[in-house]
Each structure stands twice: as structure tokens, then as C-alpha cells.
ZAVO-505775 format. One record per residue (C-alpha): x, y, z. Coordinates in steps of 0.2 Angstrom, whole numbers, padded with zeros to 4 digits, always signed. Example, Ala and Ser with C-alpha at 12.3 -4.5 7.8 and 13.67 -1.06 7.14 Angstrom:
// ZAVO-505775
+0062-0022+0039+0068-0005+0036
***
This chain:
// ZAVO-505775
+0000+0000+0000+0004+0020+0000+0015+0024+0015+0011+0040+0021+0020+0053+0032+0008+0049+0047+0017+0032+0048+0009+0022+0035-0010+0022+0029-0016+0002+0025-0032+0002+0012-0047-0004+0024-0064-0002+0024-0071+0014+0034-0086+0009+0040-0089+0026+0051-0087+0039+0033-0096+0027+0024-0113+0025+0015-0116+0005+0011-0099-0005+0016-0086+0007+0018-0076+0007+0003-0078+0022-0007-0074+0031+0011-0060+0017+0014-0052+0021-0004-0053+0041-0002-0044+0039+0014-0031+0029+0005-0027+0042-0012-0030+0056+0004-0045+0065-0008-0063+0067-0006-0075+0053-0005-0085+0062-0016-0074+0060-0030-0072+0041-0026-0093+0041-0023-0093+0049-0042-0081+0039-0049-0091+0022-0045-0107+0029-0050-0099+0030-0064-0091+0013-0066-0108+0007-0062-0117+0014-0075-0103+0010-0088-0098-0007-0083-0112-0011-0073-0108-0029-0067-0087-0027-0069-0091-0013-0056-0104-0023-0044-0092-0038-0044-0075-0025-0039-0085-0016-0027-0092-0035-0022-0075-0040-0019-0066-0026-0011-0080-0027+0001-0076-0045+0006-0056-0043+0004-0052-0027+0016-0051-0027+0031-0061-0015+0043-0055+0001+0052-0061-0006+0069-0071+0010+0070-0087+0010+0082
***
């Protein structure tokens, strides 16, 4: 993953910023951007690639690990 100069950031869900599962808000925290633009972007991917992008998102979901966040 990207290491960052707060020690090292790990891509994981973020379950606390997110909508659904976490991993638009998981990803942005990631890149350091806005969760809009990750939000956007899937929208996007959705309605472009619609079951390439359900089974990423699918699988992103079930592969990271969570923030631990209550």
C-alpha cells in the first residue's frame, strides 16, 4: 500500500465515513482525496460497466479489512 507521512496508511474499509460498506470512504482515505470523487467515480463505473463494477466493489468489500471503527 501507500505509506504515508503519518506512519503508514493500509487500504481498509471505513465503515464510520461510509454509505453502504465502507469502501468508497476506505479508498478516499487511501489516495487522501474526497469521498466524493471516489462516490462519483463508482457511480460512474456502475453505469458504464455495470456488473465489472458490482463484482470489484463485491469483492473489495469481502477482501479489506475493517478500520475497527465504532
Amino acid at each position: 500500500m501507500r505509506p504515508s507521512s503519518s506512519g503508514g496508511t493500509r487500504l481498509e474499509l471505513d465503515r464510520r465515513n461510509g454509505l453502504i460498506a465502507g469502501l468508497c470512504a476506505g479508498i478516499a482515505r487511501w489516495l487522501d482525496i474526497d469521498v466524493t470523487w471516489v462516490r462519483i467515480a463508482c457511480v460512474i463505473g456502475a453505469v458504464v460497466l455495470t456488473k465489472v463494477a458490482i463484482g470489484c466493489y463485491a469483492v473489495g468489500w469481502l477482501l479489506l479489512d475493517d478500520r475497527g471503527d465504532p
